[in-house]
ROZA-406889 format. One record per atom (N, C-alpha, C): residue number from 1; atom name; x negated, y, z negated; residue in three letters. Coordinates in pm, whole numbers, plus 50000, padded with zeros to 5 digits. Each point is the difference from the previous one (the first is absolute). Example, Ala and Ser with C-alpha at 12.3 -4.5 7.8 and 13.67 -1.06 7.14 Angstrom:
<rs>
(1,"N",(48681,49431,49220),"ALA"),
(1,"CA",(50089,50119,50000),"ALA"),
(1,"C",(49910,50120,50000),"ALA"),
(2,"N",(50035,50105,50072),"SER"),
(2,"CA",(49918,50119,49994),"SER"),
(2,"C",(50077,50109,49927),"SER"),
</rs>
This chain:
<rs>
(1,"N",(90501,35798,31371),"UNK"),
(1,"CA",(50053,49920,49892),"UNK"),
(1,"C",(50134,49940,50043),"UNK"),
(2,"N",(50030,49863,49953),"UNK"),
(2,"CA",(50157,49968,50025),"UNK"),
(2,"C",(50003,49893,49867),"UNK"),
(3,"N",(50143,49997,49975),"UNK"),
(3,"CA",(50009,49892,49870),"UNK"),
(3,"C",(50083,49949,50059),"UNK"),
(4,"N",(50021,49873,49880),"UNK"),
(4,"CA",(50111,49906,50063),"UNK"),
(4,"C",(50072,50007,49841),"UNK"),
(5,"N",(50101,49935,50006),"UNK"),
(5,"CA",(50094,49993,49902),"UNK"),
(5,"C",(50077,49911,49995),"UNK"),
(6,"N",(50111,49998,49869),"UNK"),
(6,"CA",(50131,49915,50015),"UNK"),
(6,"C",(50137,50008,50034),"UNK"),
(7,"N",(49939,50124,50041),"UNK"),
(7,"CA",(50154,50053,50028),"UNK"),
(7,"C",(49982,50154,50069),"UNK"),
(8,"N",(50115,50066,50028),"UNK"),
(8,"CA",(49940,50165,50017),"UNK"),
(8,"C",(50058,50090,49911),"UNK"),
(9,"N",(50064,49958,49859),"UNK"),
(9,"CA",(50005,50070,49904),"UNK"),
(9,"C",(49904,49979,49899),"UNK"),
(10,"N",(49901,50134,49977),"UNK"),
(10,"CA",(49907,50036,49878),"UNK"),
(10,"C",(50087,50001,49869),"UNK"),
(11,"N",(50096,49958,49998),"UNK"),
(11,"CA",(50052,49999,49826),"UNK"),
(11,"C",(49997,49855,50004),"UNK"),
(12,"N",(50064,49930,50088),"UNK"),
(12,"CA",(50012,49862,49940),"UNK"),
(12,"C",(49898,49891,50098),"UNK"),
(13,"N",(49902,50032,50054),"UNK"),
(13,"CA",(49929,49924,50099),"UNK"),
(13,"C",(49859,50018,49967),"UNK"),
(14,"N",(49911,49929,50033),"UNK"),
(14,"CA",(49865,49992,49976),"UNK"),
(14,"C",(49916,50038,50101),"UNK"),
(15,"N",(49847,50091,49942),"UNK"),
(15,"CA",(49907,49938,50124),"UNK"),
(15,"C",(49943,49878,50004),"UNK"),
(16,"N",(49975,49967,50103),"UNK"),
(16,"CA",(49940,49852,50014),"UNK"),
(16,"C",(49852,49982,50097),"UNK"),
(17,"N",(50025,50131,50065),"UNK"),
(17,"CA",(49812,50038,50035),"UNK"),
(17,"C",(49992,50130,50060),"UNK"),
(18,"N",(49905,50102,49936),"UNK"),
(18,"CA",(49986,50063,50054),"UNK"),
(18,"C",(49818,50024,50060),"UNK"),
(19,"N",(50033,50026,50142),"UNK"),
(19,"CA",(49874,50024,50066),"UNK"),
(19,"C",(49988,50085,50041),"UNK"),
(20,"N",(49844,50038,49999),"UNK"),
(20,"CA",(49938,50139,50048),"UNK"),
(20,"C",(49845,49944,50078),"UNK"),
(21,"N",(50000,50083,50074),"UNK"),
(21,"CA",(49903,49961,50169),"UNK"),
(21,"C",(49936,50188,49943),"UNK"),
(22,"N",(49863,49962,49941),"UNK"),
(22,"CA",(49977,50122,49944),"UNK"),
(22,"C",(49821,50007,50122),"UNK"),
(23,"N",(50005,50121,50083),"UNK"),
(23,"CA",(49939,50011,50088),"UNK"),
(23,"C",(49934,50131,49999),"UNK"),
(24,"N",(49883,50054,49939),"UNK"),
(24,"CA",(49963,50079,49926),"UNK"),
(24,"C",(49905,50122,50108),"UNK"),
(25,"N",(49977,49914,50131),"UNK"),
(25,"CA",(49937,50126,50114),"UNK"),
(25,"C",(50060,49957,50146),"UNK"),
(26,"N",(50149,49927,49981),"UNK"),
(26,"CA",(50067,49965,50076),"UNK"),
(26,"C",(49914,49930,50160),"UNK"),
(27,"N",(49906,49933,49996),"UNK"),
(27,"CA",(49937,49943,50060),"UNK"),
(27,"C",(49998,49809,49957),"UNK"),
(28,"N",(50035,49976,49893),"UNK"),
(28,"CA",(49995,49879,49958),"UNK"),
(28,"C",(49854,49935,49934),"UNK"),
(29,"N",(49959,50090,50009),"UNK"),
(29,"CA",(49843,49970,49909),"UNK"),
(29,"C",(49987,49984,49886),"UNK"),
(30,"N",(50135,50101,49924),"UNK"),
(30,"CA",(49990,50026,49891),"UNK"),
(30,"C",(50127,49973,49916),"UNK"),
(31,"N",(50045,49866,50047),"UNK"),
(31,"CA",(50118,49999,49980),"UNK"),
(31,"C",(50027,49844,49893),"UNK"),
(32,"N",(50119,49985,49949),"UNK"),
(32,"CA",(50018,49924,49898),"UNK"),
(32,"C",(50190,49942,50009),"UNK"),
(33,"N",(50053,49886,49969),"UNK"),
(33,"CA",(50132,49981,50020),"UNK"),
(33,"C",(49996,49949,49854),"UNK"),
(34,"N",(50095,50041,49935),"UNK"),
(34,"CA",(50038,49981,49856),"UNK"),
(34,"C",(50165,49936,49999),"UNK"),
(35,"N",(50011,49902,49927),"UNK"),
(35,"CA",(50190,49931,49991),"UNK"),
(35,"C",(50016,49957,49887),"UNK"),
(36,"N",(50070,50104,49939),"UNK"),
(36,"CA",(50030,49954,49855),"UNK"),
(36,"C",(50142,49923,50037),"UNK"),
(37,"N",(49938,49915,49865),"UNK"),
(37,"CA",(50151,49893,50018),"UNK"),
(37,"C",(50036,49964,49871),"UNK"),
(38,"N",(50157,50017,49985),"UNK"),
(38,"CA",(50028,49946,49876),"UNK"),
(38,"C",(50024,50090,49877),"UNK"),
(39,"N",(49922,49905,49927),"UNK"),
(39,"CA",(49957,50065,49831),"UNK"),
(39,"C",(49849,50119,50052),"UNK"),
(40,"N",(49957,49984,50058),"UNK"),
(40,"CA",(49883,50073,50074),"UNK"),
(40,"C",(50065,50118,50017),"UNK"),
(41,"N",(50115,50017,50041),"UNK"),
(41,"CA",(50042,50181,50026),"UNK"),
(41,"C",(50018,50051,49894),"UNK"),
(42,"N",(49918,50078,49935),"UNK"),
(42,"CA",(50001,50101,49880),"UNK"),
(42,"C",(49992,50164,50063),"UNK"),
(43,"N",(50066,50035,49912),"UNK"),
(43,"CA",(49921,50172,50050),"UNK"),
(43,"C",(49850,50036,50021),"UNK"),
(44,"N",(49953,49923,49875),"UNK"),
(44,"CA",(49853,50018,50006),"UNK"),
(44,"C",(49917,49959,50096),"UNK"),
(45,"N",(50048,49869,50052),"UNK"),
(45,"CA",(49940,49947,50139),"UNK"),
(45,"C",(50016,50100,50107),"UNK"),
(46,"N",(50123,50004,50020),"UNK"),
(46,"CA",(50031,50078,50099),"UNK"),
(46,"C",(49914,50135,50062),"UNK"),
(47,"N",(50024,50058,49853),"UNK"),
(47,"CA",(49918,50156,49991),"UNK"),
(47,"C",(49823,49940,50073),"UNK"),
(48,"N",(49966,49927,49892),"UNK"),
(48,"CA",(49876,49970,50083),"UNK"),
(48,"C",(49936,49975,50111),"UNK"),
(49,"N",(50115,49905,50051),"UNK"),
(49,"CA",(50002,49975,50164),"UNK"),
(49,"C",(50029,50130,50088),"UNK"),
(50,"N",(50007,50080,49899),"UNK"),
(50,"CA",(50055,50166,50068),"UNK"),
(50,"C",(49812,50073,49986),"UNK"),
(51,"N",(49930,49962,49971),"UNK"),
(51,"CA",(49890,50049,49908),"UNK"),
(51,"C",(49940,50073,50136),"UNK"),
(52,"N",(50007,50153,49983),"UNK"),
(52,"CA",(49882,50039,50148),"UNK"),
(52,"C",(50077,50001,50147),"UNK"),
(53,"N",(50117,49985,49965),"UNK"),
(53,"CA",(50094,50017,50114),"UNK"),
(53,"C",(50062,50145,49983),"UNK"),
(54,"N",(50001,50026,50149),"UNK"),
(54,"CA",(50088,50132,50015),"UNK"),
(54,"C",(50117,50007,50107),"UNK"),
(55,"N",(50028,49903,50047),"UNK"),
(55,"CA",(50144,50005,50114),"UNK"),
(55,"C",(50005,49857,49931),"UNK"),
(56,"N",(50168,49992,50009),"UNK"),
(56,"CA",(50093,49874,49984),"UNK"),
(56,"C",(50070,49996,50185),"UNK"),
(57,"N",(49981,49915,50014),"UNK"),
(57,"CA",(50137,50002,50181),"UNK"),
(57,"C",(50065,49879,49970),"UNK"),
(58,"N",(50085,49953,50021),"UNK"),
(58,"CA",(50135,49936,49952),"UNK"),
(58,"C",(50081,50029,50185),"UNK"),
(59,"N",(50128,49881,49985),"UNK"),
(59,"CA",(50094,50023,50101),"UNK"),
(59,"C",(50119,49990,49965),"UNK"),
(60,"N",(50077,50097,49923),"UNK"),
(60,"CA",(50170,49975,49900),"UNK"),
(60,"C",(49890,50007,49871),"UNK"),
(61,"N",(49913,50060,49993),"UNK"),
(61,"CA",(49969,50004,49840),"UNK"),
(61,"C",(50022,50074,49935),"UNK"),
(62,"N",(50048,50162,50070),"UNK"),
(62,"CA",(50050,50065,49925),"UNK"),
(62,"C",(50166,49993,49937),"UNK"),
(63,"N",(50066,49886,50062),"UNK"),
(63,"CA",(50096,49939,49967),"UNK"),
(63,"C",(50001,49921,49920),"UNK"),
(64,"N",(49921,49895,50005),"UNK"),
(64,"CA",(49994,49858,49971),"UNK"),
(64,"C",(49837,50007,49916),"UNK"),
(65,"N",(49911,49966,50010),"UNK"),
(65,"CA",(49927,49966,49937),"UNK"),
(65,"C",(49959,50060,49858),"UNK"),
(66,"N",(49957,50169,50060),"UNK"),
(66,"CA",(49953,50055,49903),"UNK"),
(66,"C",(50103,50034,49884),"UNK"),
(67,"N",(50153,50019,50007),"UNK"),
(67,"CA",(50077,49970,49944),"UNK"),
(67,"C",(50007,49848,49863),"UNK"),
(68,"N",(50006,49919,50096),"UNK"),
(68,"CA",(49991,49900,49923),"UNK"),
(68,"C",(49912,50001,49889),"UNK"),
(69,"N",(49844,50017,50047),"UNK"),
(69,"CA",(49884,50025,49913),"UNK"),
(69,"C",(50043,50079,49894),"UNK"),
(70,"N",(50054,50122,50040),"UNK"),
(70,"CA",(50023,50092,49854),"UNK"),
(70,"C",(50146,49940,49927),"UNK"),
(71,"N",(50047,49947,50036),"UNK"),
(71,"CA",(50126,49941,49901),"UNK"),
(71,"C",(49880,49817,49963),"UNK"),
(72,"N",(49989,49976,50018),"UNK"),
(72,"CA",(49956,49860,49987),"UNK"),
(72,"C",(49846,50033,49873),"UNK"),
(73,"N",(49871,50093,50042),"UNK"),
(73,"CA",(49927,50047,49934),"UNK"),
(73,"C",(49984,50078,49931),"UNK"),
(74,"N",(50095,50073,50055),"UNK"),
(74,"CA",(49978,50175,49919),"UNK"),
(74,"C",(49850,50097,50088),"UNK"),
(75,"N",(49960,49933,50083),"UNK"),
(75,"CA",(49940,50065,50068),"UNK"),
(75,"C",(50044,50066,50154),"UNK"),
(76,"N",(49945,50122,49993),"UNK"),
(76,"CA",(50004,50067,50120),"UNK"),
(76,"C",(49938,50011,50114),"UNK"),
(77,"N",(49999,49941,50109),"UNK"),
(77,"CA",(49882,49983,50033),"UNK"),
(77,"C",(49947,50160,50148),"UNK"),
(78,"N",(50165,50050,49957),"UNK"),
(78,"CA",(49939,50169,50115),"UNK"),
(78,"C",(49972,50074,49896),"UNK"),
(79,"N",(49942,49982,49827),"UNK"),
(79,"CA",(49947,50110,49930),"UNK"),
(79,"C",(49868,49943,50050),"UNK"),
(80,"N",(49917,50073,50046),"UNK"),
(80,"CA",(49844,50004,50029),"UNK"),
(80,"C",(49969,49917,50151),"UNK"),
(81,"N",(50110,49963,50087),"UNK"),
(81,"CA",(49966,49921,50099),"UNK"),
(81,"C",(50063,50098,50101),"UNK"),
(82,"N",(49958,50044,50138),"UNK"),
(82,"CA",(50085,50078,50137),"UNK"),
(82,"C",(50060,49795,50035),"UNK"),
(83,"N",(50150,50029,50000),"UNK"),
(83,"CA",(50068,49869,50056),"UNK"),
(83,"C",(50029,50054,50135),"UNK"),
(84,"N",(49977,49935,50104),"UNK"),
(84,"CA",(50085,49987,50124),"UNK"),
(84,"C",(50025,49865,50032),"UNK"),
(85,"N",(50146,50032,49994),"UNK"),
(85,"CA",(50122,49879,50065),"UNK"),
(85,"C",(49997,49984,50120),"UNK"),
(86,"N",(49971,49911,50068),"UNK"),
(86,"CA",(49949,49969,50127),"UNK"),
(86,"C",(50130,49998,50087),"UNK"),
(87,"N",(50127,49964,49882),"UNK"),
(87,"CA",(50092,50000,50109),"UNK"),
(87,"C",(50076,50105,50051),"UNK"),
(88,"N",(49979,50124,49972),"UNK"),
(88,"CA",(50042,50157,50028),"UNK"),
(88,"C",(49924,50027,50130),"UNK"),
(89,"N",(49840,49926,49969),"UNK"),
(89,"CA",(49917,50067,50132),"UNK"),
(89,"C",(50093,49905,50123),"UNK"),
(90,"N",(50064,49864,49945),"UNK"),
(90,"CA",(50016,49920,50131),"UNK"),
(90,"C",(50161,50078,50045),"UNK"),
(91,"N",(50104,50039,49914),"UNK"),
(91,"CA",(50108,50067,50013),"UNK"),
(91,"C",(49954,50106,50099),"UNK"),
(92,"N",(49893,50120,49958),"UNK"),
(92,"CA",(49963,50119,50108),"UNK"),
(92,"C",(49978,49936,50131),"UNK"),
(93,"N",(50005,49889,50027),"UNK"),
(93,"CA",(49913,49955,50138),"UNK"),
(93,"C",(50101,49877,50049),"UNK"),
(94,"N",(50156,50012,49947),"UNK"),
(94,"CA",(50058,49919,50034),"UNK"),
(94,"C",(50029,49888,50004),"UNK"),
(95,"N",(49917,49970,49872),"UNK"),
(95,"CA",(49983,49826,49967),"UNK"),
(95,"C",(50088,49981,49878),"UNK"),
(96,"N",(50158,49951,50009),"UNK"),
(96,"CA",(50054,49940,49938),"UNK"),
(96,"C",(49988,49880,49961),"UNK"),
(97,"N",(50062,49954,49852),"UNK"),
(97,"CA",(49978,49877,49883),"UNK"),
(97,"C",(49907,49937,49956),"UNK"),
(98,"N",(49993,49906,49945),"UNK"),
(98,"CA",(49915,49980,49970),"UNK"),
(98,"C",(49861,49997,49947),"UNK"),
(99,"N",(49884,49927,49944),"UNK"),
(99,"CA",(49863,49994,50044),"UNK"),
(99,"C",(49969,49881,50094),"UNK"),
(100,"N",(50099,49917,50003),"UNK"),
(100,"CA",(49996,49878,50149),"UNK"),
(100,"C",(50028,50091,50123),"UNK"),
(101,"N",(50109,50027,50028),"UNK"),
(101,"CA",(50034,50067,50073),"UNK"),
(101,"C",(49936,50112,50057),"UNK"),
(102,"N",(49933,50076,49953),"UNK"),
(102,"CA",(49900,50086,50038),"UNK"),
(102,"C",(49902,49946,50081),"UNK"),
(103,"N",(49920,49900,49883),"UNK"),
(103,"CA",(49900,49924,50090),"UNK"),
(103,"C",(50011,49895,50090),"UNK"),
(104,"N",(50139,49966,50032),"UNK"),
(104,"CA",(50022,49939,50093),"UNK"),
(104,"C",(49988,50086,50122),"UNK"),
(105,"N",(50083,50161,50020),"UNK"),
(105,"CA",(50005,50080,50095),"UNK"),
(105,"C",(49880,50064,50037),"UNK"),
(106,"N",(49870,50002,49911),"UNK"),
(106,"CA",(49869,49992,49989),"UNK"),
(106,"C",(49920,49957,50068),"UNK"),
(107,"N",(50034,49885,50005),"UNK"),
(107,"CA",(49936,49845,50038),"UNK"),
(107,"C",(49909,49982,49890),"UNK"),
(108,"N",(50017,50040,49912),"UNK"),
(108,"CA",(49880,49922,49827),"UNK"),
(108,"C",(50071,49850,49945),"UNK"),
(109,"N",(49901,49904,50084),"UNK"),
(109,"CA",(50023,49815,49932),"UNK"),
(109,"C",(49996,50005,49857),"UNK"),
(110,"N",(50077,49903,49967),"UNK"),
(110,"CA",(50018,49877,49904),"UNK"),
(110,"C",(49983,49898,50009),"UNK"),
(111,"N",(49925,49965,49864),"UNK"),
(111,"CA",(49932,49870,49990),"UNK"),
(111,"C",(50086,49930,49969),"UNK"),
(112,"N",(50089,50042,49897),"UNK"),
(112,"CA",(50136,49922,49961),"UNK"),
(112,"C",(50115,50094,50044),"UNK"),
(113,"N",(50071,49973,50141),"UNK"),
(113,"CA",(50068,50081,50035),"UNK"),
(113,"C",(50169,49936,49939),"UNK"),
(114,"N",(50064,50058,49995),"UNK"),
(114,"CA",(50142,49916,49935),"UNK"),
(114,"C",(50011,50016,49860),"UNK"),
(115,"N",(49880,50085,49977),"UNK"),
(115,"CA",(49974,50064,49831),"UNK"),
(115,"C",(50113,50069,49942),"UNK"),
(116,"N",(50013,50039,49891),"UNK"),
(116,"CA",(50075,50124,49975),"UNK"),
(116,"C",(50024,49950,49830),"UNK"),
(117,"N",(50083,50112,49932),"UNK"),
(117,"CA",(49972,50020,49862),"UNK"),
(117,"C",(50109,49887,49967),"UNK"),
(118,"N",(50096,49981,50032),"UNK"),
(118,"CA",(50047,49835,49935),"UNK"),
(118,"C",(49964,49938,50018),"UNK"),
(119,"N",(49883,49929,50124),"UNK"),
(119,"CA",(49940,49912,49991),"UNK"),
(119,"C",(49916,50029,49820),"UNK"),
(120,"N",(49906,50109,50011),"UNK"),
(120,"CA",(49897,50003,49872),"UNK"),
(120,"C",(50063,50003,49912),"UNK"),
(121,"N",(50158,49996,49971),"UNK"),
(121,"CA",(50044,49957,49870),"UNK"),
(121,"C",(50002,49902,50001),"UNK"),
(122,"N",(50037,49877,50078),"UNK"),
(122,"CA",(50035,49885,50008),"UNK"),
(122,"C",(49864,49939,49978),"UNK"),
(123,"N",(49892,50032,50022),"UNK"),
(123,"CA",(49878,49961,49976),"UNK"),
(123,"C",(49944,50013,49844),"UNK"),
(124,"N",(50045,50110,49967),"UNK"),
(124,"CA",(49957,50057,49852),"UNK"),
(124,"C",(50099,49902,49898),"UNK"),
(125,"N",(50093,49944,50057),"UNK"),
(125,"CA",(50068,49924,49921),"UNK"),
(125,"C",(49962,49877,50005),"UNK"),
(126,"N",(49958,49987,50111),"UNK"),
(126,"CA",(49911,49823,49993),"UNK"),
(126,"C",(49920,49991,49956),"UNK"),
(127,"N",(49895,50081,50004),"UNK"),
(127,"CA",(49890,50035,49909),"UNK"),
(127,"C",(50029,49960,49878),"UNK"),
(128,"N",(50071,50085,49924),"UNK"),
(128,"CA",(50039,50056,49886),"UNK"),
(128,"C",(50082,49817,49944),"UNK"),
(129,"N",(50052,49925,50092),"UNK"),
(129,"CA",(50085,49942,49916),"UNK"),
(129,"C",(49948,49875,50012),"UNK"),
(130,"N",(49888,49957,50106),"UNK"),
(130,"CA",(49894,49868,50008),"UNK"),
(130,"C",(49877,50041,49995),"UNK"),
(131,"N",(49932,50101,49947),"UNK"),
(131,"CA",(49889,50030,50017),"UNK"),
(131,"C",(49918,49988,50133),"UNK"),
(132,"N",(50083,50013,50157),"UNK"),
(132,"CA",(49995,50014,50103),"UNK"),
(132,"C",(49883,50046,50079),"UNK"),
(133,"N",(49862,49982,49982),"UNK"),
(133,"CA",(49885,50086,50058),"UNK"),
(133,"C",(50025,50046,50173),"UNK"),
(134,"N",(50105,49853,50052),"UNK"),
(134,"CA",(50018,50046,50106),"UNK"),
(134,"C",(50016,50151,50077),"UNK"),
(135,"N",(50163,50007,49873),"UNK"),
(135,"CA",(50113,50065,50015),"UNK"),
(135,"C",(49890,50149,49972),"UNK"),
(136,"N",(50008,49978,49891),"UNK"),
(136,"CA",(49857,50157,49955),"UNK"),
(136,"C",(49898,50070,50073),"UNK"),
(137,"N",(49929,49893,50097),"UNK"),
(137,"CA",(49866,50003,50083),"UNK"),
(137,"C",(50088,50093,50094),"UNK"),
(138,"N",(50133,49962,50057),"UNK"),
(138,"CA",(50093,50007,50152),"UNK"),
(138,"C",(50047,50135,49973),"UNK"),
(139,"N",(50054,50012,49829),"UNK"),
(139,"CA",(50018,50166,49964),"UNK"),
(139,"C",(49892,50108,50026),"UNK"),
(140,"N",(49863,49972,49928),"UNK"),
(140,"CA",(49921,50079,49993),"UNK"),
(140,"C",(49995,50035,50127),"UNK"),
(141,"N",(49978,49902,50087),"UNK"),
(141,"CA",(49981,50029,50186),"UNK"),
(141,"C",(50046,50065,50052),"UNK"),
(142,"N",(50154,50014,49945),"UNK"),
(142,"CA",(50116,50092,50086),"UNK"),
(142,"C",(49962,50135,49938),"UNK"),
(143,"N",(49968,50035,49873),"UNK"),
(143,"CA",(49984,50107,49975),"UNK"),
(143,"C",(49888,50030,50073),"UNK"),
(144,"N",(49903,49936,50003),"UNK"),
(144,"CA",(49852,50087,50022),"UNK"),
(144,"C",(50019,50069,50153),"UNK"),
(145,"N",(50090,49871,50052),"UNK"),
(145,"CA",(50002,50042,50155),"UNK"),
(145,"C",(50112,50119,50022),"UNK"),
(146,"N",(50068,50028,49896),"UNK"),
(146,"CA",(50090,50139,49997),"UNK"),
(146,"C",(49887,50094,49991),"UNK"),
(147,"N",(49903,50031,49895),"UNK"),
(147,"CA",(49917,50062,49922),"UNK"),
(147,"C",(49907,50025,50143),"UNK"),
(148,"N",(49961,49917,50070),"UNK"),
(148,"CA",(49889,50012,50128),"UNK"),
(148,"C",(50086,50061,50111),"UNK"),
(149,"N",(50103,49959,50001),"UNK"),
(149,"CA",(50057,50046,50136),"UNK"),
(149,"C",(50117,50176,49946),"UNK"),
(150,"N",(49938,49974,49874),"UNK"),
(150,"CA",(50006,50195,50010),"UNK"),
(150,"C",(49910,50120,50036),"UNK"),
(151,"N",(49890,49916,49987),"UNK"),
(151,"CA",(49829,50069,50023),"UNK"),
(151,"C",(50066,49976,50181),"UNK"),
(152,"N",(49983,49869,50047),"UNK"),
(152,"CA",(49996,50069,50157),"UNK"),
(152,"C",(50169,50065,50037),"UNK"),
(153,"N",(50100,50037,49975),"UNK"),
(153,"CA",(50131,50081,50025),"UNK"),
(153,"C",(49872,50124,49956),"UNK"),
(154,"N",(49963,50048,49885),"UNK"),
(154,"CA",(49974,50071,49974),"UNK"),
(154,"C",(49919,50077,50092),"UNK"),
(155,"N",(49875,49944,50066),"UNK"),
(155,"CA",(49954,50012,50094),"UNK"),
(155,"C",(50048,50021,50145),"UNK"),
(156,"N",(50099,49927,50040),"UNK"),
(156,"CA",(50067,50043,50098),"UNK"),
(156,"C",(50082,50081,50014),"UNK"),
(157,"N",(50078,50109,49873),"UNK"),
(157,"CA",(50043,50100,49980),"UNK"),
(157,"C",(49942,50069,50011),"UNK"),
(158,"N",(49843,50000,49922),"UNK"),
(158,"CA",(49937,50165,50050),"UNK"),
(158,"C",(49895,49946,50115),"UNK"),
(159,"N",(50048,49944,50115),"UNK"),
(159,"CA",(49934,49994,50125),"UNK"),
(159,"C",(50058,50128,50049),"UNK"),
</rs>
């Protein structure tokens, strides 16, 4: 899972997408990418998109994301989920900052490399203030490709 936002304070900032790369016999057979956006992020969505899941993995989510979620929703998302923060496994193994930075020292590509979370505000605001499909299409992208390139870190951690 990774969200994007307006800021990185949960009292006065918004979500603006949150995605989940939900992969159910970790082979990709059985798998589904969900991006709520907007007025679309409810608790209730959320929970659902949770439906039949049993691990959350995140990278700073036990900082940052899942945080946010419970001040922003009121939902929790480590009551009933095992979370592992991907970026503790990359800390044990000497991989400082980042989730660029990691997968740069990785070698895991980007499709849109030069990404990062002020860019997806700056996008969410173009969106938001010309009805921008561009700007929106270019957000969703950056997330999904956060959301995908946690499945392979993830993978290359427990190599």
């Amino acid at each position: 899972m990774d969200i994007e936002t307006t800021g990185l304070s949960p009292r006065s900032d918004e979500l603006t997408v949150v995605g989940v790369f939900i992969d159910h016999d970790d082979d990709g057979d059985s798998s589904a990418m969900i991006q709520l956006v907007g007025d679309e992020i409810t608790a209730g969505r959320l929970q659902a998109a949770f439906q039949g899941v049993s691990a959350l993995y995140t990278f700073n989510g036990s900082r940052f994301d899942v945080p946010f979620i419970r001040t922003r929703l009121g939902v929790d998302l480590e009551k009933g989920l095992r979370h592992r923060d991907l970026m503790y496994d990359c800390w044990d193994q000497g991989l400082r900052g980042g989730l660029k930075k990691v997968e740069r020292a990785l070698g895991i590509r980007r499709k849109l490399p030069g990404m990062d979370g002020l860019n997806a505000i700056r996008l969410w605001d173009q969106w938001r203030a010309n009805d921008d499909e561009k700007a929106l299409s270019r957000l969703l992208e950056y997330n999904k490709e956060d959301i995908l390139n946690l499945k392979t870190l993830r993978a290359l951690l427990d190599a």
